[in-house]
C-alpha positions, -999 to 999 in steps of 0.1 A, spaced: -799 353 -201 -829 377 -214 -849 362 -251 -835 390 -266 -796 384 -256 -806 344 -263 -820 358 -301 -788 381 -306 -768 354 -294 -788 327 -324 -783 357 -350 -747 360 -342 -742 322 -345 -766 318 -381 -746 346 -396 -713 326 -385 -730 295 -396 -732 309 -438 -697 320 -432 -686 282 -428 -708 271 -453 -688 292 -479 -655 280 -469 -666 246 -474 -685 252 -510 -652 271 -524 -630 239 -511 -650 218 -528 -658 235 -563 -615 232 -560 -621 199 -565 -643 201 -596 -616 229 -608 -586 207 -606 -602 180 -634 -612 205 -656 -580 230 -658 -564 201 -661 -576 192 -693 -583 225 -709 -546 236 -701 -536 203 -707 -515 203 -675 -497 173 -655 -511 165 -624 -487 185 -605 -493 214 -625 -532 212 -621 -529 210 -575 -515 245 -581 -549 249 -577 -550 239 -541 -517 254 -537 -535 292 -547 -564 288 -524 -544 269 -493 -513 290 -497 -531 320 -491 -544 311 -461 -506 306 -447 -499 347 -462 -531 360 -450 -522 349 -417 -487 362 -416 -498 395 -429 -522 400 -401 -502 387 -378 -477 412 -385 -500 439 -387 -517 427 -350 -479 431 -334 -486 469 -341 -520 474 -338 -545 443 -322 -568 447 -347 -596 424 -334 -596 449 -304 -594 484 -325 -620 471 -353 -638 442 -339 -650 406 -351 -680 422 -374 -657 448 -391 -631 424 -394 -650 394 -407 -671 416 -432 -634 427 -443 -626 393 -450 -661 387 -470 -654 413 -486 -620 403 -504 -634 367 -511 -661 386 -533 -638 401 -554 -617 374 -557 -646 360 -569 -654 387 -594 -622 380 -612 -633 351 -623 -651 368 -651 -615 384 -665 -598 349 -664 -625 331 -682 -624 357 -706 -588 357 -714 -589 320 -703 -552 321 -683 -546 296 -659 -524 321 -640 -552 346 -640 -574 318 -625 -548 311 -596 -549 349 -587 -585 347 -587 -585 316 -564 -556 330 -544 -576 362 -536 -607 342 -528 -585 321 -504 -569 358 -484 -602 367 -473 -612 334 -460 -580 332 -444 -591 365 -423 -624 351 -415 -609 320 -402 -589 341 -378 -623 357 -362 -650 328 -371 -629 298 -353 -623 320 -320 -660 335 -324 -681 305 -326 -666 293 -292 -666 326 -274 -704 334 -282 -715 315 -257 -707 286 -225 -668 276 -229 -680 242 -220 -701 236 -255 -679 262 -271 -660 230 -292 -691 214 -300 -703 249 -312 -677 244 -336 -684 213 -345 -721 222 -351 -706 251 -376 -680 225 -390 -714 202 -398 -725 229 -419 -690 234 -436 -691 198 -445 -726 200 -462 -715 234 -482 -687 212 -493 -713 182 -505 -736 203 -522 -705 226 -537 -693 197 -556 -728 185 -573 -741 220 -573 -707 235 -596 -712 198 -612 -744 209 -623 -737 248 -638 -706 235 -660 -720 202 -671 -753 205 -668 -776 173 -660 -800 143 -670 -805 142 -714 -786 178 -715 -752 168 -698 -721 177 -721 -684 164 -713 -670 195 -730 -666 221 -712 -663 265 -720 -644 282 -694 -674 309 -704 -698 282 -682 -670 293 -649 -686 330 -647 -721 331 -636 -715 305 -604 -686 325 -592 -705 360 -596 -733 350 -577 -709 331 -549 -693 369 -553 -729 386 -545 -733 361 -520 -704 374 -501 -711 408 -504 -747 405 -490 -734 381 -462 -710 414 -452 -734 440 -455 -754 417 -429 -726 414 -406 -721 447 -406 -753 465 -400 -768 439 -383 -772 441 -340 -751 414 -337 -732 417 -301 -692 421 -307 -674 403 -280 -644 421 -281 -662 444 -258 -660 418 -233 -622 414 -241 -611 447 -228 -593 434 -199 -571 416 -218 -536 424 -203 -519 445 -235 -477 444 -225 -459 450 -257 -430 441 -240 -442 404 -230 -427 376 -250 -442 351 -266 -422 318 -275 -436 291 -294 -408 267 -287 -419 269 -251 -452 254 -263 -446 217 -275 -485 211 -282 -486 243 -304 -454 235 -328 -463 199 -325 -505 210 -333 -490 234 -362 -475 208 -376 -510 190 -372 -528 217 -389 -505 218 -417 -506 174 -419 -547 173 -412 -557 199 -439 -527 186 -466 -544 154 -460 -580 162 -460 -572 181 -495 -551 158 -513 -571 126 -509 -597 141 -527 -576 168 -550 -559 140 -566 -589 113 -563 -604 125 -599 -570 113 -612 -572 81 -596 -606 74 -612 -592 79 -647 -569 57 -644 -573 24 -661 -569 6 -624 -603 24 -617 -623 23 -649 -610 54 -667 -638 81 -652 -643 110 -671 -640 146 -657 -681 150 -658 -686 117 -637 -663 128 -610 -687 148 -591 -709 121 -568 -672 106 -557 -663 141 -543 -698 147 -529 -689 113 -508 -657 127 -499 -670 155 -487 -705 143 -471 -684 118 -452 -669 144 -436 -704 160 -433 -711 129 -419 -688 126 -390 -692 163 -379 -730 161 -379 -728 128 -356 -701 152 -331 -726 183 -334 -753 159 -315 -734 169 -285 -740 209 -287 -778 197 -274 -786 189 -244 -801 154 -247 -802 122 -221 -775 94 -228 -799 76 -244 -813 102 -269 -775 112 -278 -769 72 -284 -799 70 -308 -789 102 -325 -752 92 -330 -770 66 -352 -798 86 -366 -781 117 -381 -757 99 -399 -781 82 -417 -799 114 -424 -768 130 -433 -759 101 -459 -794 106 -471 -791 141 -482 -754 126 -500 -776 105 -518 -807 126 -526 -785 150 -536 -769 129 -563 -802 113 -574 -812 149 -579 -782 159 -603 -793 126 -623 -763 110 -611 -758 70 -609 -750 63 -570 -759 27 -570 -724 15 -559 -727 40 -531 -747 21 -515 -722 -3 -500 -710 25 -483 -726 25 -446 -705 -2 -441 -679 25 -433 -704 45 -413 -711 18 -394 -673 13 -383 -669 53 -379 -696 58 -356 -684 25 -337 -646 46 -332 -670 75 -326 -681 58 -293 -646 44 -281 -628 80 -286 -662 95 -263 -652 129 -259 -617 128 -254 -596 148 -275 -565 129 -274 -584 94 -271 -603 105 -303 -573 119 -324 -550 87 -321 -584 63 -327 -590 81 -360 -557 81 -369 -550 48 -368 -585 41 -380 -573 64 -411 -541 50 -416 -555 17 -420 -584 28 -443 -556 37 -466 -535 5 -461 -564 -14 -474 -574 10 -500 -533 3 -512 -538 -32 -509 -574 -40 -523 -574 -63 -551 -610 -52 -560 -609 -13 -571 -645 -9 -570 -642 -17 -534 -604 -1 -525 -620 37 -540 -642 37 -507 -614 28 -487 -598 62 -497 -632 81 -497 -637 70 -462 -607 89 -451 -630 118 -449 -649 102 -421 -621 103 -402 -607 130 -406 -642 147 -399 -632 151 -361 -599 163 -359 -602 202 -368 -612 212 -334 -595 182 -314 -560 195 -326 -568 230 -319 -583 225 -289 -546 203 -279 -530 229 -297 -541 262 -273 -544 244 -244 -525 263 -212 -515 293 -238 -539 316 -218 -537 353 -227 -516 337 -256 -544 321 -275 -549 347 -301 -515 346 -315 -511 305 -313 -547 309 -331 -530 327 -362 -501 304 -362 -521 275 -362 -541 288 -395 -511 296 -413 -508 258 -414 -539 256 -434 -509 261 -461 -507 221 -459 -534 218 -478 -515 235 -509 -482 221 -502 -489 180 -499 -514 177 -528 -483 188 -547 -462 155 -534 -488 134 -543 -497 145 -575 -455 146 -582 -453 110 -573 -490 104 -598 -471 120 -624 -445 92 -623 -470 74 -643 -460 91 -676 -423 76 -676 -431 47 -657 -461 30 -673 -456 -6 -653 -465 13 -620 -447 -1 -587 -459 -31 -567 -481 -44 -592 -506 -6 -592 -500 21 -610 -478 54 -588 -513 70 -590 -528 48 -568 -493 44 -549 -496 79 -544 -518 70 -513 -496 65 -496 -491 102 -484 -521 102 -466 -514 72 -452 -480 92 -435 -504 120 -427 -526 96 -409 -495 79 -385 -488 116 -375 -519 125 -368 -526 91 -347 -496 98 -324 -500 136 -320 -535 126 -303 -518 98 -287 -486 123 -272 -499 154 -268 -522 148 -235 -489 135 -223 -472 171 -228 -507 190 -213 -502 165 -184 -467 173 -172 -476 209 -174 -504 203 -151 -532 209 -175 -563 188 -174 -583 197 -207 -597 186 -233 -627 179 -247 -639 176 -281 -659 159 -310 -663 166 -347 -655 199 -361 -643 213 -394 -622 245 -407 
């Protein structure tokens, strides 16, 4: 490959790169959001993961409306990735925009329609970016590729968190605990800019559009495409769906769990460094898979699955220290690396190995984090869920699309449609939190808020034994994939 096709090729994979980061600081300034509608709209805790339902359920209808439009027209093929993706910017940027109107009229409605817009245009450049970052280069590294990107999610959704933190309730001697919707605008019109100048980029830029080299994709209108003759697809959408409700609903409802008197009564300004560890432990675990995108010697790839961890929980806590928060409990927390990188090592690069590890791993994070008697200690037992789920984004696709062939594209927009998890289960578990108000005594000795773990406990178990089943489908069909580490969406 010429420098210049090998600079194209970097260009192509940077611009990519600030798409992910995007996606990652939107999912996270959700989480500073739900806290803080919640208590200017005085809503229930039901009422306020509406916010997650907005954003996530978009995904699910962006995906069916382009899917639907693709069974007419391929649209990939007639406007390619660049046109497509900038499309997708695009809409994000004025969904962003209208956050000015709904701070100004201060409607919770007109908020969701903001967030809802926001989340249709990521939803279209999750349909191009995912399929993207693997095609633009070897199919070998084309996972790891994604993992590498997913790395760079992960620390969009660290900083997102501290950064939005920092706009509404400032920092040091000149942090307030009240907050004016007014404070909303300015963040989301320059994320709005952002997006705009990200598209222009994309657009005008001499980025190489694969879908050139896609030509020869067979095009029979009359083929058929069945999903029930896919078990890893339904049984991976079903993933999808269970992974990203899971990922978003530990954390969605983790603010409430802090303000309860079980955990110390945390107000809505001190909520920030806990999702910033939410989130950077998911930043953690896709840094330590994106070692394997370099070409290194066993030994070097050992020391780095140790070293960039520890530089990734650095930049958690340097972060932090610089938005004047207190972090000193957090330092407890490699304790938890520790044992993540350990599972790292015994899943190796095995998809199905690593899925059911991390599962189970998961589900027992959660178990102890039910059945702590210390809260100080059982809060990082539900934070850590993020290391663990870190890894399974591209290990469940991957399972998902194996064998699909000319297929993939379609079981590609299926399989992001179930990104609507992550609106649909924060809404169980913030209906079983809301249990507290007419049931004061809690159940089992803890309060239903802190019971209310024990969704993502369920979402763990499924995810542990789709890894664990799955190769078991691949292998009867005669398919001998897969490899993957780390990842994000």
């Amino acid at each position: 490959m010429s420098s210049e096709n090998v600079q194209t090729k970097w260009g192509q994979f940077i611009s990519l790169i600030i798409v992910f980061f995007f996606w990652g600081f939107v999912g996270s300034a959700n989480d500073i959001l739900i806290p803080v509608f919640k208590k200017v709209f005085t809503l229930s805790q039901v009422q306020s993961q509406l916010v997650a339902w907005a954003f996530y359920a978009a995904y699910f209808v962006g995906s069916i409306i382009f899917f639907i439009v693709s069974l007419k027209v391929d649209v990939l093929q007639k406007y390619g990735y660049k046109r497509t993706l900038s499309a997708g910017l695009i809409l994000s940027a004025v969904g962003s925009f209208l956050f000015v109107p709904a701070a100004t009229i201060q409607s919770f409605p007109f908020f969701l329609t903001a967030l809802f817009t926001v989340g249709l245009g990521f939803s279209i450049q999750q349909i191009v970016a995912n399929p993207l970052a693997i095609k633009m280069g070897s199919p070998e590294t084309g996972a790891h590729r994604l993992t590498l990107a997913g790395g760079i999610n992960s620390f969009g959704t660290t900083i997102g968190a501290i950064l939005l933190g920092i706009a509404l309730f400032g920092m040091g001697d000149n942090k307030k605990t009240a907050l004016s919707l007014e404070d909303i605008k300015l963040p989301f019109i320059i994320l709005g800019l952002a997006f705009i100048a990200v598209a222009v980029f994309m657009n005008f830029s001499k980025i190489e559009d694969p879908v050139k080299e896609e030509e020869a994709i067979i095009k029979d209108k009359h083929s058929s495409f069945n999903i029930l003759d896919y078990p890893q697809l339904y049984l991976g959408m079903l993933g999808i769906f269970i992974y990203v409700g899971t990922e978003v609903t530990i954390i969605s409802n983790l603010p409430a769990l802090l303000h309860t008197h079980e955990f110390g009564n945390v107000l809505e300004d001190a909520v920030a460094p806990f999702i910033a560890l939410y989130w950077g432990s998911l930043m953690i675990g896709r840094w330590n898979g994106g070692v394997n995108v370099f070409n290194t010697s066993n030994l070097v790839n050992t020391a780095l699955k140790f070293i960039v961890p520890a530089l990734a929980f650095g930049v958690i806590i340097g972060a932090n220290i610089f938005a004047a928060h207190d972090v000193s409990s957090f330092y407890i927390y490699p304790i938890w690396i520790l044992l993540f990188i350990a599972v790292s090592f015994v899943g190796g690069k095995n998809a199905g190995k690593t899925l059911m590890l991390f599962g189970i791993s998961g589900l027992t994070m959660m178990v102890l984090g039910l059945a702590w008697p210390n809260p100080e200690i059982a809060k990082f037992f539900f934070i850590s869920g993020g290391l663990f789920l870190s890894i399974m984004w591209p290990s469940i696709f991957d399972l998902a699309i194996a064998g699909l062939g000319k297929n993939t594209g379609k079981a590609s927009s299926f399989l992001i449609m179930m990104i609507l998890g992550g609106g649909v289960i924060p809404l169980v578990q913030g209906s079983i939190c809301d249990l507290d108000a007419t049931n004061p005594n809690g159940i089992f000795g803890i309060t239903y808020t802190h019971f209310s773990y024990i969704v993502p406990l369920i979402g763990f178990a499924y995810l542990g034994f789709y890894g664990f089943y799955c190769p078991k489908i691949l292998k009867k069909q005669g398919i001998s994939h897969v490899q993957s580490e780390g990842g994000g969406h």
